[in-house]
VEXDODREN-844413 format. One line per field, with one value per residue (C-alpha): residue number from 0; residue in one letter; x, y, z. Coordinates in steps of 0.02 Angstrom, whole numbers, plus 32768, in hexadecimal, padded with zeros to 4 digits. Layout:
dotor = c(NUM; ...)
vovex = c(A; ...)
c1 = c(X; ...)
c2 = c(Y; ...)
c3 = c(Z; ...)
***
This chain:
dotor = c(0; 1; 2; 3; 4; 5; 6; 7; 8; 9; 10; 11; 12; 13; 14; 15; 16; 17; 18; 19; 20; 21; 22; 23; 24; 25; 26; 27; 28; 29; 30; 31; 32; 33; 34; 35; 36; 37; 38; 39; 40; 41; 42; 43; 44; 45; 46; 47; 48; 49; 50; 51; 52; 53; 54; 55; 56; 57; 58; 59; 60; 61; 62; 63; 64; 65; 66; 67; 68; 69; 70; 71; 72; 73; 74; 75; 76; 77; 78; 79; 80; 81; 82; 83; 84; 85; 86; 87; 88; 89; 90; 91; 92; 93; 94; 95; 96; 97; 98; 99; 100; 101; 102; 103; 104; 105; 106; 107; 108; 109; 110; 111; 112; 113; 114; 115; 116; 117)
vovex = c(X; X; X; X; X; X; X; X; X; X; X; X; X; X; X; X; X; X; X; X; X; X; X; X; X; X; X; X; X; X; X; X; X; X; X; X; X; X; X; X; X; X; X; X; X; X; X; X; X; X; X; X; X; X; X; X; X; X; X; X; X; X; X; X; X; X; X; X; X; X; X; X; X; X; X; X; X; X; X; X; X; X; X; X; X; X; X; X; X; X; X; X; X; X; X; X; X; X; X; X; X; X; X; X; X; X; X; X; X; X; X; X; X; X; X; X; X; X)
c1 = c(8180; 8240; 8249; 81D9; 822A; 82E0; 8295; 8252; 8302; 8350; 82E2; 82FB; 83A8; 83C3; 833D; 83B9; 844F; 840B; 83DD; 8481; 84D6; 845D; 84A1; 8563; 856F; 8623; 8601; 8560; 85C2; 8633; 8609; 8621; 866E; 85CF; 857C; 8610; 860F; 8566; 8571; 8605; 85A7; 8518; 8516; 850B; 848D; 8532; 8558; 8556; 84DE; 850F; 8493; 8486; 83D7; 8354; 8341; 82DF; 8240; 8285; 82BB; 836C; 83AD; 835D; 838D; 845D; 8440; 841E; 84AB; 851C; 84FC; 8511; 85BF; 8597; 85B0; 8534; 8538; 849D; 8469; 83D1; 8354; 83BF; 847B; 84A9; 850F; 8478; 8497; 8445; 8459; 83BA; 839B; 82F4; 82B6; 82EA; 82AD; 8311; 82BC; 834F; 83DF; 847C; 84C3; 8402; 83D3; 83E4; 8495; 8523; 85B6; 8657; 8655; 867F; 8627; 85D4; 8510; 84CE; 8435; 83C3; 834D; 82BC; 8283; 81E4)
c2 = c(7E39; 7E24; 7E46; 7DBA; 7D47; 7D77; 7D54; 7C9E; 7C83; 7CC1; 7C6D; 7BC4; 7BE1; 7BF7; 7B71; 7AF7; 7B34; 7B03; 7A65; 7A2C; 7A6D; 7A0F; 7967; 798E; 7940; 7904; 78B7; 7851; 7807; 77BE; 76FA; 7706; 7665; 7610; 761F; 75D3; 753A; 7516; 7528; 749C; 742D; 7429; 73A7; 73E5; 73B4; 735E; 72E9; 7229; 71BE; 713B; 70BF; 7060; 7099; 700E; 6FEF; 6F6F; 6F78; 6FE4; 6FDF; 6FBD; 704D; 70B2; 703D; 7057; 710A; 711F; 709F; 710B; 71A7; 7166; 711F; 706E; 6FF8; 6F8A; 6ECE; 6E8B; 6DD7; 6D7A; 6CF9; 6C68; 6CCE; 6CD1; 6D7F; 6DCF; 6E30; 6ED7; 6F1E; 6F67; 6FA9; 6FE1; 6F34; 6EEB; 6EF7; 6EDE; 6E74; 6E61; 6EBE; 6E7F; 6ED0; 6F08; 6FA3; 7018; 6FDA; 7024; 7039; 7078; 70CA; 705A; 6FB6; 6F42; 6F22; 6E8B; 6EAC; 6E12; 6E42; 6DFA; 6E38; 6EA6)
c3 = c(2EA8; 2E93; 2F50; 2F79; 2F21; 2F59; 3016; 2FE4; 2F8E; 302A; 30A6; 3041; 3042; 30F5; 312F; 30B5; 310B; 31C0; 3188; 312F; 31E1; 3248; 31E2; 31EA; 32B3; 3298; 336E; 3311; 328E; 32EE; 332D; 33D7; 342E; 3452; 339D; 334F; 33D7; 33B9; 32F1; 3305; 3351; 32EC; 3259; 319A; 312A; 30D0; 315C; 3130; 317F; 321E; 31EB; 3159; 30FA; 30E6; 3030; 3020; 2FAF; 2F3A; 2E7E; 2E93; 2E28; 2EBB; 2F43; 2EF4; 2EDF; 2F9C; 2FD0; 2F5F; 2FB2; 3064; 302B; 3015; 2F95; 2F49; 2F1F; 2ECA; 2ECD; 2EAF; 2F31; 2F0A; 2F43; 2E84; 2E3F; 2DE9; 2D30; 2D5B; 2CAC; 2CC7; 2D91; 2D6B; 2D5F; 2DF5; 2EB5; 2F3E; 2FBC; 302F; 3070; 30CE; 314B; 318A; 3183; 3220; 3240; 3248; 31CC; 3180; 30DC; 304F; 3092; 300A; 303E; 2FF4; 2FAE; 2F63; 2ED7; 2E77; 2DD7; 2DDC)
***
């Protein structure tokens, strides 16, 4: 019994050893010149957007969130061009959006965005 259990011991053993020596390519790990040319070039999950996003129809505390995270600043005003007191972003729209949406931009540009309450 103790012999049978040695050889499963030593057959595990050695079947463990092959595989750790089967993973330990130093050539594999290596990027080779192509892989790290093509993993430059392609864009990270991270990148900022080219085009400002269309916010329009939404609650403005989600329509500032989104300008936020694509860099932009948000000014909020209501139908008639007055400064609008936003205290409360959940209860306004935004109906309208200056610059439109789909054009380009610089990060850090103020988008007008026109609201009416909901």
């Amino acid at each position: 019994m103790k012999t049978a259990v040695r050889t499963g011991l030593a057959a595990a053993a050695t079947a463990a050893v092959l595989f750790t020596a089967g993973c330990g390519n130093d050539a594999a790990d290596e990027p080779t010149e192509e892989t790290t040319s093509a993993a430059e070039e392609t864009p990270t999950e991270t990148a900022a957007p080219t085009e400002i996003p269309d916010v329009t129809k939404l609650i403005l505390e989600t329509a500032q969130g989104n300008l936020m995270r694509a860099g932009l600043e948000a000014e909020v005003v209501g139908e008639d061009g007055a400064a609008v007191d936003a205290s409360d972003p959940t209860q306004w729209v935004v109906v309208e959006q200056d610059p439109a949406a789909g054009a380009p931009y610089e990060e850090g540009l103020t988008v007008s965005l026109t609201v009416r309450a909901r």
